[in-house]
C-alpha positions in Angstrom: 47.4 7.7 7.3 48.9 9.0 4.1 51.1 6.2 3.9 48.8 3.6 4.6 46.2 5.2 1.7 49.7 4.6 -0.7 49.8 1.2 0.4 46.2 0.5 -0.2 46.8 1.0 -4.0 48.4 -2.6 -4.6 46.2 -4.6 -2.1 43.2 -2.8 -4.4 44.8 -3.6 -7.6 45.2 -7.3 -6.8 41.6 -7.9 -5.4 40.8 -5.9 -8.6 42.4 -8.0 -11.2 41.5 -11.2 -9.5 37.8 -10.2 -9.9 38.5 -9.8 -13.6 40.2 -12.7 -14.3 38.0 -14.7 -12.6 34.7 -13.2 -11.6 35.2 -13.6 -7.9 37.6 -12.0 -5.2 40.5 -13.6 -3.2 40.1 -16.1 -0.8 41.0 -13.5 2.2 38.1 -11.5 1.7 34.8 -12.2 3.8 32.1 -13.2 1.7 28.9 -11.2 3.1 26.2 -11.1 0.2 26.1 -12.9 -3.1 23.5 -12.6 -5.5 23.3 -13.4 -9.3 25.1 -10.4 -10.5 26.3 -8.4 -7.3 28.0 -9.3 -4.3 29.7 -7.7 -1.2 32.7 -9.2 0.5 34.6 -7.6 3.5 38.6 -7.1 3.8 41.2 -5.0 4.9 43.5 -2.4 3.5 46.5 -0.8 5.3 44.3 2.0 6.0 41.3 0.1 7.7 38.4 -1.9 7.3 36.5 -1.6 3.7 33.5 -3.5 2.1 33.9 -4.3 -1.5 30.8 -4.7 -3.7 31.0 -5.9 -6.8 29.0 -6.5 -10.2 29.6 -8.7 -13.4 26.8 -8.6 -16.1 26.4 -12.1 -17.0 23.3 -11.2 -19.0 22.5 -9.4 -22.2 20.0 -7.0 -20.6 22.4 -6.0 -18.1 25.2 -5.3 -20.5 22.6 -3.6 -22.8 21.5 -1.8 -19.7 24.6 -0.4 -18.7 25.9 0.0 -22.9 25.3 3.5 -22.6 25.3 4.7 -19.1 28.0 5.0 -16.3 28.5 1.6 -14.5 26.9 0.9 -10.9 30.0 1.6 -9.6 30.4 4.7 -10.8 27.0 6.1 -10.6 26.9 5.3 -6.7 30.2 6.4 -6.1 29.2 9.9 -7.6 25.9 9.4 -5.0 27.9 9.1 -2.3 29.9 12.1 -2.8 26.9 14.3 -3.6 25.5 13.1 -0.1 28.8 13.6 1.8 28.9 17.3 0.4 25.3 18.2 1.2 26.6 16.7 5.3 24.5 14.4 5.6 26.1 10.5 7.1 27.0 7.7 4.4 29.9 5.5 3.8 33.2 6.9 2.2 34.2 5.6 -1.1 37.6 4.4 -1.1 38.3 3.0 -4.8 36.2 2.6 -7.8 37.1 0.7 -10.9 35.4 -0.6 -14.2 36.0 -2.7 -16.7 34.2 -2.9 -20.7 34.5 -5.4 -22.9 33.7 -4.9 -26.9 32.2 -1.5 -25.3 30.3 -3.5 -23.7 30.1 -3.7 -19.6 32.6 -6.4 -18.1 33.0 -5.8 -14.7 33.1 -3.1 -11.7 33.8 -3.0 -7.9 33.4 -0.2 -5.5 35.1 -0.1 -2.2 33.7 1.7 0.6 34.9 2.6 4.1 33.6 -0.2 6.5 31.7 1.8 9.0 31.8 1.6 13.0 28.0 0.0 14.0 26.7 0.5 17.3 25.6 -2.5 19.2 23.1 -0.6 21.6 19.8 -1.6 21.5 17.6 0.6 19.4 13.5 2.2 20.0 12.3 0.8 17.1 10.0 3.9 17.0 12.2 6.8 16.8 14.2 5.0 14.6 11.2 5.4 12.6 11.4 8.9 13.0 15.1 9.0 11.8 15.0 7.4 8.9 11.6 9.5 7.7 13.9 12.4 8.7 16.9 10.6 6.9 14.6 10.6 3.8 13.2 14.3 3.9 17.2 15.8 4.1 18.0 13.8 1.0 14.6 15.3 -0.8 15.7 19.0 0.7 18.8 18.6 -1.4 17.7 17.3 -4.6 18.9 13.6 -4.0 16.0 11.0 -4.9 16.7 7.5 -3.0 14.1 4.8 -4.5 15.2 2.0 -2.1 14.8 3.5 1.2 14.1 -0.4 3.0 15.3 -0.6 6.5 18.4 -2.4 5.8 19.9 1.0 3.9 20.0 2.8 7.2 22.7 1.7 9.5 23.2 3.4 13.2 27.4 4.4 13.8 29.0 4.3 17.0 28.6 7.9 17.3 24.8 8.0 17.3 24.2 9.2 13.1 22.0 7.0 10.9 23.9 7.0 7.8 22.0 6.2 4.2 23.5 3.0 2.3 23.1 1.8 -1.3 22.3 5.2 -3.2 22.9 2.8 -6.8 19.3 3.5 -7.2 19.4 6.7 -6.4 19.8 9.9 -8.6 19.7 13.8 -8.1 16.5 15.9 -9.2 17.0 18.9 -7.9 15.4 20.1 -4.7 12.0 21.3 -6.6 11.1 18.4 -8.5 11.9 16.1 -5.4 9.1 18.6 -3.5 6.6 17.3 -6.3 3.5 15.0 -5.6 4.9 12.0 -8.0 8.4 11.5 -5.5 7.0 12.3 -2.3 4.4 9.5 -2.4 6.8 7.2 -4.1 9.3 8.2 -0.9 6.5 7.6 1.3 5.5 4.6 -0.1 8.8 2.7 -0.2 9.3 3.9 3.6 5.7 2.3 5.0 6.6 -0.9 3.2 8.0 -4.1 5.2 6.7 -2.4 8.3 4.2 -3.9 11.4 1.1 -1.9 12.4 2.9 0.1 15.3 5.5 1.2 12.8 3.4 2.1 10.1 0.9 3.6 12.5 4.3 6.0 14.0 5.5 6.8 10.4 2.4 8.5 8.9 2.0 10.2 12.0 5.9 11.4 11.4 5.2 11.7 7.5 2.5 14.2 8.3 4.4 15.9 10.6 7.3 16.4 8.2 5.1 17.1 5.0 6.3 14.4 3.5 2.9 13.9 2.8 0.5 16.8 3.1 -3.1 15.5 3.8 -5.6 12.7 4.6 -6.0 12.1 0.8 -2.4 11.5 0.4 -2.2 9.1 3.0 -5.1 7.1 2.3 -3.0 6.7 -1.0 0.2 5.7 0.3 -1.5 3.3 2.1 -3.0 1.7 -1.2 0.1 2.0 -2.3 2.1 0.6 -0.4 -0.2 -2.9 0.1 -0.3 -2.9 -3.9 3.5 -2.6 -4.0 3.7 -5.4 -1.3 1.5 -8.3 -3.5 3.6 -7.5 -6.2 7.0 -7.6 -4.4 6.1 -10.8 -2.9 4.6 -12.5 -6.4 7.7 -11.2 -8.2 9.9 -13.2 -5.5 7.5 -16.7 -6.1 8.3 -16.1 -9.6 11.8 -15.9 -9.5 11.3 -19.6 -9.8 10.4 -18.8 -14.0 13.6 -16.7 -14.1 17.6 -16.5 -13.6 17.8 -14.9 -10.6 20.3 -15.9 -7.2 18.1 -19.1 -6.5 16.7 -20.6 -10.0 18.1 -21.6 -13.4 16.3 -20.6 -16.6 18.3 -23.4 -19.6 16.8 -23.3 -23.0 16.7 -27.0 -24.6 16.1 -28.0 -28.5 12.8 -29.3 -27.0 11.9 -26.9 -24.6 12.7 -24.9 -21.2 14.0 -26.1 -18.0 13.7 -24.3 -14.5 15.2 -25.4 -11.9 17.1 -24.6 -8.5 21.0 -23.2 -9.0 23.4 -26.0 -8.0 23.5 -29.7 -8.8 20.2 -31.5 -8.7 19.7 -34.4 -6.2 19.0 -37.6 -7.4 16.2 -38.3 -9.3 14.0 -39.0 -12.1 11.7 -36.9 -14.3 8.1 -37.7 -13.7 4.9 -36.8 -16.3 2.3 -37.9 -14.1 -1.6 -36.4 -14.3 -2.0 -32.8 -12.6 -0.9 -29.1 -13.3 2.5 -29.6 -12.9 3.9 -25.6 -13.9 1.2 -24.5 -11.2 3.0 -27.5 -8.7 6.4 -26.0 -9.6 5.3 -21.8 -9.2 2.7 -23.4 -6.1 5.6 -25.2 -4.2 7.7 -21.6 -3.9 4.7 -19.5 -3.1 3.9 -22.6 -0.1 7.8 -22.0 0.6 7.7 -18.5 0.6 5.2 -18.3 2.8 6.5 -20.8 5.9 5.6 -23.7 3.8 7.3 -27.0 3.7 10.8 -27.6 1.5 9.9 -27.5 -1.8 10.2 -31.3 -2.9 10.0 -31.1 -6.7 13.8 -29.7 -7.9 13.1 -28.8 -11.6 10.6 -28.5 -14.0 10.8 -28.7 -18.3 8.0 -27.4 -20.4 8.3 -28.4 -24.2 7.0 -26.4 -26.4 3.6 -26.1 -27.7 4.8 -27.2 -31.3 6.5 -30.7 -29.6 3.2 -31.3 -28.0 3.6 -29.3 -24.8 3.2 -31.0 -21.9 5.8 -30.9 -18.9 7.5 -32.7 -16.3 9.1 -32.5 -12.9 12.3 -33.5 -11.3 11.3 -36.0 -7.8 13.6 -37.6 -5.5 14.4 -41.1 -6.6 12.8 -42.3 -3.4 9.5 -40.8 -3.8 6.4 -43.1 -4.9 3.8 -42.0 -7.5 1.1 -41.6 -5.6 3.3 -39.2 -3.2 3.6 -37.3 -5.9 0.2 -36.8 -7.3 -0.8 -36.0 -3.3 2.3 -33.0 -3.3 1.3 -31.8 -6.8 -2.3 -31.3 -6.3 -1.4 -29.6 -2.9 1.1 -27.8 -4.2 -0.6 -26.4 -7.7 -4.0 -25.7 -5.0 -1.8 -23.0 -3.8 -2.0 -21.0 -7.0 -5.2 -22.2 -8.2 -6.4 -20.8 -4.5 -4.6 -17.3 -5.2 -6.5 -16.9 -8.7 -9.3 -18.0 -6.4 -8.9 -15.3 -4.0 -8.1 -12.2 -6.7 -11.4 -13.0 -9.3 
């Protein structure tokens, strides 16, 4: 094992170098996640199976973010090994390296040990139960996890739920993670993304546990956690107004374009009659939703000094009055949500 851990170090140092070079990893490597900033691929060392994730900070407020502080890599590396040393199940950090630029935060990649899954089939409800448990026995040593969704708890081969993705994570010492602020925030992240049977088992279990200590608390997380749901979900329909993994934000002489990542399709601009930024933000929310394909594939506002005014990108094919009928139906679906909150 020893010498397969020595011939790791060049297979690491060309995977790391070819992520510096060129912002993405060898061809060899499976590709498993990708998002604007962070991705995860899966390879192979000498000494086994690894996942690698990896981060570039393409913008300024994620380089200004990390100016000062230890890199994602770093910080959940250190994670990991706290959670290792208090016993409790989580992937083993292989390799961590990090990269500024001017000071500033280039690049960084973490390699983890890929970990043996089970493929039995799982009671949904006790797996409730686990990962409330998972949750208390990181809060009983001072480790505060703010992303405990479902998909960071994975069940080995040998029966353990092990805790993933602790980059959000931080330790606050076993009595402030007692305290009223972190155990409803704990609480609350855990209920989330949950149907009425699991939600119904997991206060039950939350009570049972003292994660949560009374009635009041859990009418709380409750309101809580539906609160923390609308905003999750009109955060993601806005993602279309933003850089993110699916959308482009471009900044023109005469104004702002949005539109989807990739090349467009062909088309034309169109400035017919209607609300066309409430078509644009209404098509993703009817998307979102188990709507149609969105039809319209960009949208430029000019600015108010150039008149205003906007205009979206159709399909070359598609007839005016086809798309007056999708924009009003589209820009009903957030003219119906303002609707439904006043």
């Amino acid at each position: 094992m020893a010498d397969a851990v020595e011939r790791d170090e060049p297979v690491l140092e060309r995977w790391w170098q070819t992520f510096v070079t060129t912002g993405g990893m060898p061809d060899e490597l499976q590709h498993v996640q990708g998002r604007l900033i962070r991705a995860v691929h899966r390879g192979e060392l000498p000494s086994g199976d690894v996942h690698i994730k990896t981060m570039s900070f393409p913008r300024a407020k994620d380089r200004l973010r990390y100016a000062f502080r230890a890199l994602p890599a770093v910080h959940e590396a250190d994670l990991l090994h706290a959670v290792r040393r208090a016993g409790l199940p989580c992937p083993e950090v292989v390799a961590v390296r990090t990269k500024r630029r001017f000071g500033l935060p280039h690049r960084c990649m973490l390699v983890l040990r890929t970990l043996p899954l089970t493929s039995e089939p799982e009671d949904p409800l006790q797996r409730v139960d686990d990962e409330i448990d998972m949750a208390m026995a990181l809060l009983a040593v001072g480790i505060h996890h703010r992303d405990l969704h479902r998909e960071n708890f994975v069940r080995t081969a040998t029966g353990e739920l092990c805790v993933l993705d602790l980059q959000s994570a931080s330790v606050i010492g076993a009595g402030r993670a007692r305290s009223f602020t972190v155990r409803l925030g704990t609480a609350t992240r855990l209920l989330r993304d949950r149907d009425d049977g699991e939600r119904e088992r997991a206060l039950i279990r939350m009570r049972a546990t003292g994660l949560l200590a009374n009635d009041s608390e859990v009418a709380s997380v409750v309101s809580r956690t539906a609160q923390q749901e609308e905003r999750f979900w009109e955060g993601r329909i806005r993602r279309c107004l933003t850089n993110s993994t699916e959308f482009e934000r471009r900044v023109h002489p005469s104004g702002i374009e949005y539109r989807a990542r990739g090349v467009l399709p062909e088309g034309r601009w169109w400035q017919g009659p209607g609300n066309l930024k409430d078509a644009w933000i209404g098509q993703r929310r009817r998307y979102m939703t188990g709507g149609p394909l969105p039809v319209f594939a960009a949208f430029f506002q000019k600015w108010w000094w150039l008149g205003g005014g906007g205009s979206l990108y159709v399909p070359l094919t598609c007839a005016d009055d086809r798309i007056e009928v999708e924009v009003r139906t589209a820009a009903s679906a957030v003219s119906g949500q303002t609707s439904e909150r006043s």
